[in-house]
N, C-alpha and C positions, 0 to 999 in steps of 0.2 A: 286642717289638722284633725276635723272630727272624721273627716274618712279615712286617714290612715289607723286611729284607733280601732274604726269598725273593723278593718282588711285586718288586723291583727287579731281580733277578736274572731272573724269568720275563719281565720287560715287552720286547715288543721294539719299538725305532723301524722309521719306514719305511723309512732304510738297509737296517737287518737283515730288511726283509719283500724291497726289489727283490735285495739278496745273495741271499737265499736260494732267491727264484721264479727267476733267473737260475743258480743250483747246481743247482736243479733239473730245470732244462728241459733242461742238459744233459747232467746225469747225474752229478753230481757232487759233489752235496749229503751233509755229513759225518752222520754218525749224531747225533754230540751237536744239531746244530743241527737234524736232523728232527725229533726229539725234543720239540727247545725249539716248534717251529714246533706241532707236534700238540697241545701242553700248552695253546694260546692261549684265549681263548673262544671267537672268530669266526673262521673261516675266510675270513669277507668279502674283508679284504684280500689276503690273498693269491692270489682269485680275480680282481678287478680288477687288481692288479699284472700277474697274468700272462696276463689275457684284452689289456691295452696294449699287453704285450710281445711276446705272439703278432701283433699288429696292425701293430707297427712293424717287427717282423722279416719279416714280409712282405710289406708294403711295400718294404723294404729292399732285398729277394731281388728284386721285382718291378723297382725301380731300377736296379739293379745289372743286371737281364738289359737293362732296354730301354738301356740307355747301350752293350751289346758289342756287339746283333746291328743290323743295316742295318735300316733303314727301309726 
């Protein structure tokens, strides 16, 4: 019974993979959760989370600049 508490305790959702690619990117990511994040099996996910995020934020940045400067 104490290993299925731990495996629920290590499991993390995809909330807790975009929290934490998003604590990461900006430098902000707490020790307990890096931690948690390292323990996983695959690192997959949270290479797609943040190769997205990299994508949407600059798009973002892209957006945001053609909307101030003159055409």
């Amino acid at each position: 019974m104490k290993k299925t508490d731990e495996q629920n305790e290590n499991t993390v959702g995809i909330l807790d993979i975009i929290k934490s690619v998003f604590a990461a990117m900006f430098g902000v990511q707490s020790d307990k959760n890096r931690v948690r994040d390292f323990q996983q099996a695959s690192m997959v996910p949270y290479i797609v989370v943040g190769v997205v995020f990299v994508i949407v934020f600059v798009l973002g940045l892209i957006g945001v600049v053609s909307l101030i400067t003159p055409a």
